[in-house]
C-alpha positions as a Python dict, from the first residue, in 0.01 Angstrom:
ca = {
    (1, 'X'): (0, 0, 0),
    (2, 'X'): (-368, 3, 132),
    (3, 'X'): (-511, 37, -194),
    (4, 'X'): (-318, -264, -286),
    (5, 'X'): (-467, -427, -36),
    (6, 'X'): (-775, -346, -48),
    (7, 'X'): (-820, -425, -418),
    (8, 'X'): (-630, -782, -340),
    (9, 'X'): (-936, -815, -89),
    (10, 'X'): (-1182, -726, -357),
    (11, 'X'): (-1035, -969, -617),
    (12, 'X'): (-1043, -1259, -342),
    (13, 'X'): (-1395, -1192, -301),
    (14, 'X'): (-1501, -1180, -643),
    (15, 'X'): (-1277, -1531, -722),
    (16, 'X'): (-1476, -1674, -402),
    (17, 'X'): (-1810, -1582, -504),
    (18, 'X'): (-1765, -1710, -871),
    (19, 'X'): (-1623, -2029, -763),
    (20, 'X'): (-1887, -2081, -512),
    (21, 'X'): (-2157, -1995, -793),
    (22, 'X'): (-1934, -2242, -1024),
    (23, 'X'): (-1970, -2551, -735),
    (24, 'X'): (-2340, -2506, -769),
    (25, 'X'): (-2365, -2517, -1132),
    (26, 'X'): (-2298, -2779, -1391),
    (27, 'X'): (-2298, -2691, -1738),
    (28, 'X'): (-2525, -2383, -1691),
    (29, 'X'): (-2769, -2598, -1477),
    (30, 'X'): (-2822, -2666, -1123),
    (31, 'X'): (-2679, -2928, -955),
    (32, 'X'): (-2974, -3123, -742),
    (33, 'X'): (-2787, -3420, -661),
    (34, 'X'): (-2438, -3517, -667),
    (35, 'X'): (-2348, -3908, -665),
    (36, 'X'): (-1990, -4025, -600),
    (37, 'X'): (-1917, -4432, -740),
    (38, 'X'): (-1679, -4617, -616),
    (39, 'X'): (-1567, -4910, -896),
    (40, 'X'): (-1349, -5169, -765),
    (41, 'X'): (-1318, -5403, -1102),
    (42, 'X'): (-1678, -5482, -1246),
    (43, 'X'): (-1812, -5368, -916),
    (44, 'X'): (-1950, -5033, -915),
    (45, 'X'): (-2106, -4919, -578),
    (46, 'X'): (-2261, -4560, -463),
    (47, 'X'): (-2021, -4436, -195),
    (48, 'X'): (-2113, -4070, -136),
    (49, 'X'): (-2469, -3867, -223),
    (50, 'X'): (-2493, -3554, -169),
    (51, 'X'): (-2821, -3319, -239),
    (52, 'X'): (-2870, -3000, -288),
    (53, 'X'): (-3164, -2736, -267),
    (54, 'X'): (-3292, -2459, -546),
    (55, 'X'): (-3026, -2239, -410),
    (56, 'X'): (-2802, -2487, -473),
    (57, 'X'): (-2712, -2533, -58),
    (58, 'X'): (-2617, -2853, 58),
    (59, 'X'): (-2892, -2981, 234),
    (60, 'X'): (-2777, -3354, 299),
    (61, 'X'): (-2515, -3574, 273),
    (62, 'X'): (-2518, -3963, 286),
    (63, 'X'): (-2193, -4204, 287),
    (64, 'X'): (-2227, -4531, 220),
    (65, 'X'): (-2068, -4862, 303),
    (66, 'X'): (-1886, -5126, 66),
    (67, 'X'): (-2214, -5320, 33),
    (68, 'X'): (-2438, -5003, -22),
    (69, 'X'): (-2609, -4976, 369),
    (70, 'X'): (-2587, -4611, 496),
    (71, 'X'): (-2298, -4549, 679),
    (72, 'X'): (-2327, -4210, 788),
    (73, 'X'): (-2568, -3908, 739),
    (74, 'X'): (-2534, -3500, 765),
    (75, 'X'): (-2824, -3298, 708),
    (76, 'X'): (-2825, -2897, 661),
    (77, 'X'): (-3059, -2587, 741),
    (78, 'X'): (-2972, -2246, 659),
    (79, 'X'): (-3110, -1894, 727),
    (80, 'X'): (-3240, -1653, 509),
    (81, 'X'): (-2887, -1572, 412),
    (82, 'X'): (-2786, -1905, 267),
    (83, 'X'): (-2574, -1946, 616),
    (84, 'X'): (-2584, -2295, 722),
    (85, 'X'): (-2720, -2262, 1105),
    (86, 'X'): (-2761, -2640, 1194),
    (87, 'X'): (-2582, -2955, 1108),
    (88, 'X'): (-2727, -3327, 1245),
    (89, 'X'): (-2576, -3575, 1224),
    (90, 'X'): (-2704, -3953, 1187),
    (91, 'X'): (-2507, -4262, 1268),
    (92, 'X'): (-2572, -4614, 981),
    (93, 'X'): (-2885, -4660, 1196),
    (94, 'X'): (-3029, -4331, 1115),
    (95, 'X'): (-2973, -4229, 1470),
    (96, 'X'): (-2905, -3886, 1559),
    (97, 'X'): (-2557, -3855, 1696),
    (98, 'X'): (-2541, -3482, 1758),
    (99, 'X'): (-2606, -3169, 1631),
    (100, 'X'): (-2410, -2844, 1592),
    (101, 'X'): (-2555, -2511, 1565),
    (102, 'X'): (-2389, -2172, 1449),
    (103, 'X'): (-2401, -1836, 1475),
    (104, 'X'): (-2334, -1534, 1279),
    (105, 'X'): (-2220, -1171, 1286),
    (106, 'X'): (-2426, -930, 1115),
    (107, 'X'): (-2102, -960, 878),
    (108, 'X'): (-2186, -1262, 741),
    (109, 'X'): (-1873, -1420, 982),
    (110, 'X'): (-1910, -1707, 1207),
    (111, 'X'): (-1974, -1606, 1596),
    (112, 'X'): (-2027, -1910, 1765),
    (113, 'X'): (-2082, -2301, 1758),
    (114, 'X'): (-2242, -2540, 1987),
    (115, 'X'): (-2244, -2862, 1950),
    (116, 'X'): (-2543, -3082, 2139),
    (117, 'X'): (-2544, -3472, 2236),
    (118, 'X'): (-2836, -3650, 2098),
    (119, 'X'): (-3075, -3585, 2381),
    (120, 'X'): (-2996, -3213, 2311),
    (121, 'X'): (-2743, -3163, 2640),
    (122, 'X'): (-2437, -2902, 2533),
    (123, 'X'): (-2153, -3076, 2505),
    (124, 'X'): (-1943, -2755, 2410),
    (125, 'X'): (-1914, -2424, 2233),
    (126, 'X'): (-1713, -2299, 2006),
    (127, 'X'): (-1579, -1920, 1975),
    (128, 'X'): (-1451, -1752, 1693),
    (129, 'X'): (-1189, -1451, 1727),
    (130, 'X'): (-1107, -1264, 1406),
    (131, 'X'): (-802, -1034, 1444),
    (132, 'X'): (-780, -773, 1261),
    (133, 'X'): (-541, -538, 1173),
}
């Protein structure tokens, strides 16, 4: 029964990892940029842009609105093991809204999450629990 489950838990990882190589690759190259259209008739408008960097991390996202004007923006930094460690987020004016930070285990698991108002006051944490069995 272990053995079962410990090979189920080494398959899972293996499908993650190749579909998280897969999401960063587009016909054996690397995705730098990813632009989402919306076409309503003749009308063809960017709605969604997402970038990426040479390790193919998500490093921004921009949404826009029907008539093309920024609606919303996420930006991304990571640590030295491709863990996403800060998120800010911009309002249509380019205005920082907030910002979340995270932390890690030495696992590789999330720890913690804080999320800061604009003028960099807490506004909360977040804890995670893993139980394990």
């Amino acid at each position: 029964m272990k053995l079962k489950f410990f090979i189920s838990i080494i398959l899972l990882s293996f499908v993650t990892t190749l579909t998280t190589s897969a999401q960063k690759m587009f016909d054996d190259k690397r995705i730098k940029e990813l632009k989402e259209w919306k076409i309503e008739g003749k009308k063809k408008t960017l709605d969604h842009l997402t970038k990426y960097d040479e390790k193919g991390n998500k490093v921004e996202e921009i949404e826009y609105n029907s008539v093309g004007d920024q609606k919303s923006r996420v930006t991304y930094e990571y640590n030295a093991n491709d863990k996403c460690i800060k998120e800010s987020y911009f309002d249509e004016y380019n205005k920082l809204e907030k910002t979340v930070t995270t932390e890690y285990h030495p696992n590789g698991r999330k720890k913690s999450q804080n999320t800061f108002q604009a003028n960099g006051k807490l506004k909360n944490t977040k804890e995670f629990e893993y139980i394990l069995e």
